[in-house]
N, C-alpha and C positions, 0 to 999 in steps of 0.2 A: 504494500500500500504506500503510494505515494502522498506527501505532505499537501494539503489543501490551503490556498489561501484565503479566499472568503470563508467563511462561516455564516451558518443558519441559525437563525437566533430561534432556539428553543429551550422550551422549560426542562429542566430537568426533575424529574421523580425518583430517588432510592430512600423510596419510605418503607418498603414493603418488605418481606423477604422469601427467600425458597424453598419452597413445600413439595411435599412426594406427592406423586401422580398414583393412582391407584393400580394395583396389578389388575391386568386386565389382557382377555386374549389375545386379540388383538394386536399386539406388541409384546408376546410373552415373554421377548430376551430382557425387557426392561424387569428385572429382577428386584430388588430390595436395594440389597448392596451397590445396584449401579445408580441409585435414584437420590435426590438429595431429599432428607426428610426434617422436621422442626424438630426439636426440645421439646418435650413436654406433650406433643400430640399422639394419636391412637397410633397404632401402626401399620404399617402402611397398606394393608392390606385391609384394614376396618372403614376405609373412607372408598360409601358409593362414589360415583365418578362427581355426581352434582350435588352433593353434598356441602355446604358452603366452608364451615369449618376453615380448615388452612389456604382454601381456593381463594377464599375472599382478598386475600392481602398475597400477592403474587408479582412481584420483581418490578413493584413500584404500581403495579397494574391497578384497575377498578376493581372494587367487588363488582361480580359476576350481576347483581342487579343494578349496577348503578353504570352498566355499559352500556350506550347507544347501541342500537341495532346492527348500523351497519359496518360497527368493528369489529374486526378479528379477535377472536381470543379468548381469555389468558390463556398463555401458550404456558408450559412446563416442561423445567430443564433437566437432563440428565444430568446429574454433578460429574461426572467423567467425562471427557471424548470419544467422541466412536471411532476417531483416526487419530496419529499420531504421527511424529518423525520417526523414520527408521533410516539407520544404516544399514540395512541388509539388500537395501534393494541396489542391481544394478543393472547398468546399461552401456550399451556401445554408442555414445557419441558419434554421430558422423562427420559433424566439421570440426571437432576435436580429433580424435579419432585414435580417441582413446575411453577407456571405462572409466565410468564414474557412478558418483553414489545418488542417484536422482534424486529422491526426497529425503535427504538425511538431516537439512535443517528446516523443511517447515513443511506443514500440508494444510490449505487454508481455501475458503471462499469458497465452496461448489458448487454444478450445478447438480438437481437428480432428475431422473425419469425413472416411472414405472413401469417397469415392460416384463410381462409375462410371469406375473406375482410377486417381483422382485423388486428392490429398490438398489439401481445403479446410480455410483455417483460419479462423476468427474471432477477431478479438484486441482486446484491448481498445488505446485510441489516444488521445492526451490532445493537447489545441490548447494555446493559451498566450493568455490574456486576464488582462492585470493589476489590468480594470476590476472583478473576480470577489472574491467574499470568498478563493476558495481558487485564483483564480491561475489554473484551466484547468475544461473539460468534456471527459470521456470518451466518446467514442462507439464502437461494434462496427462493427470492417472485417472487411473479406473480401480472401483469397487464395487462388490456387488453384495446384499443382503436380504437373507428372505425374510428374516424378521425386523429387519428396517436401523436395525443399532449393531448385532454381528457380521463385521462386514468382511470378503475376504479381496486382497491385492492381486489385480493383474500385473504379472510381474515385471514388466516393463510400459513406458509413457506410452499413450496411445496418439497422443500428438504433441508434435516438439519442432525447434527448429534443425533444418533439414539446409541441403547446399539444393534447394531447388529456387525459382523464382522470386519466392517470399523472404528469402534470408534477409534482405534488406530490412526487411521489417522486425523481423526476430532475432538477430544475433545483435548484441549477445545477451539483451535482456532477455528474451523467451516469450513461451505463449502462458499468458497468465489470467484474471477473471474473466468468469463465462457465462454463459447464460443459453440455457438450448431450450427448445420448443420446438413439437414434433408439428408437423405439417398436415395437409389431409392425404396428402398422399402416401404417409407413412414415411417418410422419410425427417430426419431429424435437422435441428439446424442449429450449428452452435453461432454463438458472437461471442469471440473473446477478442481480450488487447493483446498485443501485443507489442513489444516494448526493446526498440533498437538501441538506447542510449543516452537517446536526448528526446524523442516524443514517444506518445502516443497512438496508437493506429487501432480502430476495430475491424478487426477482420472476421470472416466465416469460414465456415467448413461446414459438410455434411457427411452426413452415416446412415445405414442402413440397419446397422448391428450395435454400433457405441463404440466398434475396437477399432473397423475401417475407416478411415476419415478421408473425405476429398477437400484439399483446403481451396479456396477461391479468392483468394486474394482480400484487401483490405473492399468493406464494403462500398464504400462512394466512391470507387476508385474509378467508375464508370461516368457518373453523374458528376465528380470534380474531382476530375485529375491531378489538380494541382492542390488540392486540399483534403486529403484522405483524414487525418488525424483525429482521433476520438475513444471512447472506451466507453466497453458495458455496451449493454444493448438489449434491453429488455423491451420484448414483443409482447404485444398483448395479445393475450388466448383465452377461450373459455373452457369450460368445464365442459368433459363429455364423459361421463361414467367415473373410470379412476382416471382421463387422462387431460393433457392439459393441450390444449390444440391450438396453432396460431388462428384467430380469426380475423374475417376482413369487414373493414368497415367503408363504405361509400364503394365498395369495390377493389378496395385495397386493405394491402397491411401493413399496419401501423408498428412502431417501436418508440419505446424513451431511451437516450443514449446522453451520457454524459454528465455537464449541469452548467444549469437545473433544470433535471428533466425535460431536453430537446426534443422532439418531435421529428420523425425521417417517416418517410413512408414507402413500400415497395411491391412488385406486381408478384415476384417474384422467391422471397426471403434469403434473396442471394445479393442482389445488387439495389443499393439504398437511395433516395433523395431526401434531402436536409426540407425539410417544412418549414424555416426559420421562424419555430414560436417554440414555447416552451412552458411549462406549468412554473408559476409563480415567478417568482427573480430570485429567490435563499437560492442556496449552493448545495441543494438535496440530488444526491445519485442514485438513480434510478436501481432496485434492486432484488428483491425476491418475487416479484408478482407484479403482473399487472391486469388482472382478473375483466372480464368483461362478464356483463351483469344486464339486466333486461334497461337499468335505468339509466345507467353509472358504470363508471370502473372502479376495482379498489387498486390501490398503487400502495405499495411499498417503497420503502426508499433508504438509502443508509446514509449517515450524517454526523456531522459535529458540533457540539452547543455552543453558542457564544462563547470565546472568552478560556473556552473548555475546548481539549485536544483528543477524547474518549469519545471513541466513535458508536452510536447509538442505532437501533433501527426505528422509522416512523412508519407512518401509512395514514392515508389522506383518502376522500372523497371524489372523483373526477367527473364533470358532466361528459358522457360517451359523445356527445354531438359535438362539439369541436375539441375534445380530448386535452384542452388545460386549463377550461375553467375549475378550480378547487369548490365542491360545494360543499365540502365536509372537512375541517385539521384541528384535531384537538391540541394542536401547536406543542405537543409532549411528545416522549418517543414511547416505546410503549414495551421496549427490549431494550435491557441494560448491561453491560459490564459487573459480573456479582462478584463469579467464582475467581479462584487466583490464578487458574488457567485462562483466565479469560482479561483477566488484569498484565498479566506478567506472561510476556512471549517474545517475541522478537520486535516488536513494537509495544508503542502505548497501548493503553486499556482501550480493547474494541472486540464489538462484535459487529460481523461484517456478514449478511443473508443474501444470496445471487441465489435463491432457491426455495420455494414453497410448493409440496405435491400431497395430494391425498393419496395414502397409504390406509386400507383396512379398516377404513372405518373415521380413521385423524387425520387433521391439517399436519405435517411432518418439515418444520423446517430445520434447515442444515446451512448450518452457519460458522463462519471462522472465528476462532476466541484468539484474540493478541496475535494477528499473522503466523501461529503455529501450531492450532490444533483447528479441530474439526470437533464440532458440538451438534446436539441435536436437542430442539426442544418440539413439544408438540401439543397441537389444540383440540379436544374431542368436544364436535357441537352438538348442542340438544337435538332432538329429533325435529322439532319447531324453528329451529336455527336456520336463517339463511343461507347460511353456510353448510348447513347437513350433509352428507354423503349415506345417508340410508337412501337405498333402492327399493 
């Protein structure tokens, strides 16, 4: 994560604190031992799901009755990570071209998809080379999990920089935050940055599986040639059973890239054009969602509070008809920096979300704590909840 200069002036909330989620099928690997739970309260296993009890006061969050409708949430965190750095992984460098230890100092920001009962993730993964002007290269792993928190390593990056056309763009920083959404035609679409030195680029790629990638170049590269530079790139998609689908609106499809939350649109979800508008003016990056809805969108966003360097996640209200009117921001983030994995990592305190899917029944997001772990917290909605995923 690179340093931001503006800031978003937001309230900050750490009144609350972190409570266990109830064992439940669903997510049966969420065991006791992996879950954070209070002092003093039942155990963990005594509290229904909607029972108010510990849910009320959740990582600065509302109680559960005093939340507007149309927010997410409270999400609950596992006190551990689901990933972590290892040295044991290795890879054959090509424009090195030599081995190295790919994710040995960080594994951070992912995105997931659920395909075929399973939750894969992609994350970004950072080596350690001193010889580098900036110290490491980033490259995109793969995990997969059928219970959503057990997750096991494809043992080598699934995309990385390579001596093909795009090295320009990726050496020697790497391919790093991602964000994918599956298309109607089955086919998936990533947008990550990628990161040469001195700027910025969002670029795509696609897959059919999650392990093959066609990469295609930085997305505007077509539409302004002489101005590709950007990051992130969160498509709007809706809900279609468990999956999450890019949809189009006026005939197209839409993305937020960058900040604050720019606006691009495409015929395609390969090749971009800049809409030049954007949701609000704060300095909010576009981030785990951007849900489309019969009335509205909900958007998610990651951020820094005034004055403050701890990076927060929000989500805001969007009118769907020109896509940056805000008609809902409870001007508060609504996910905090708690635990000391999430405080203490290779950067300041953050948690950083490129990723919300429904999994088995819960909202399931996977977020990076302090640029070096990978966390997962999750929301299970009433049956009544706009939000629902009962069938």
């Amino acid at each position: 994560m690179k340093q931001i200069i503006g800031l978003v002036i937001l309230r900050l909330a750490f009144m609350g604190t972190v409570v266990a989620v109830p064992a439940d099928p669903p997510l049966r690997g969420m065991r006791a031992e992996n879950v954070i739970t209070t002092i003093g309260q039942k155990p963990l296993e005594a509290w229904p799901a909607w029972e108010k009890g510990p849910f009320a006061q959740h990582d600065g969050q509302k109680p559960l009755d005093a939340r507007p409708e149309w927010e997410m949430g409270p999400f609950v965190k596992l006190a551990k990570p689901v990933l972590s750095p290892t040295p044991d992984s290795k890879f054959q460098c090509p424009i090195l071209g030599k081995e190295v230890r790919w994710e040995e100092q960080n594994v951070y920001n992912p995105a997931a998809v659920v395909r075929n009962g399973k939750v894969f993730l992609l994350y970004r993964a950072d080596d350690k080379n001193s010889a580098l002007k900036w110290g490491r290269t980033c490259r995109i792993g793969l995990a997969s999990s059928e219970d959503g928190i057990n997750f096991t390593r494809h043992p080598t990056p699934v995309l990385y920089p390579d001596n093909d056309p795009w090295k320009k763009y990726e050496w020697e920083g790497g391919c790093e935050d991602l964000h994918i959404v599956e298309g109607e035609d089955g086919i998936y679409y990533m947008n990550y940055t990628t990161w040469d030195g001195h700027g910025d680029t969002m670029s795509v790629a696609t897959s059919r599986d999650l392990i093959h990638w066609t990469k295609h170049g930085p997305g505007f590269r077509k539409a302004t040639p002489q101005s590709v530079g950007g990051r992130t790139g969160v498509v709007i998609a809706r809900l279609v059973g468990d999956r999450l689908i890019a949809a189009k609106i006026n005939g197209k499809y839409w993305m937020y890239y960058l900040r604050p939350c720019y606006l691009a649109w495409s015929d395609n979800l390969i090749d971009w054009t800049r809409a030049d508008k954007a949701v609000g003016g704060g300095h909010q990056e576009a981030g785990a969602i951007a849900l489309l809805r019969d009335k509205d969108i909900l958007l998610m966003f990651n951020t820094q509070a005034h004055g403050n360097p701890v990076w927060t996640i929000g989500q805001a209200l969007v009118d769907r008809n020109d896509m940056t009117t805000v008609l809902k921001d409870p001007n508060k983030p609504f996910f905090s920096p708690e635990l000391d994995w999430e405080k203490r990592g290779f950067t300041i305190p953050a948690v950083v979300a490129n990723t919300l899917v429904p999994f088995k029944g819960r909202w399931c997001l996977y977020y990076g704590g302090a640029d070096r772990y990978i966390g997962l917290a999750v929301f299970t909605p009433k049956a009544n909840s706009p939000f629902s995923l009962a069938k």
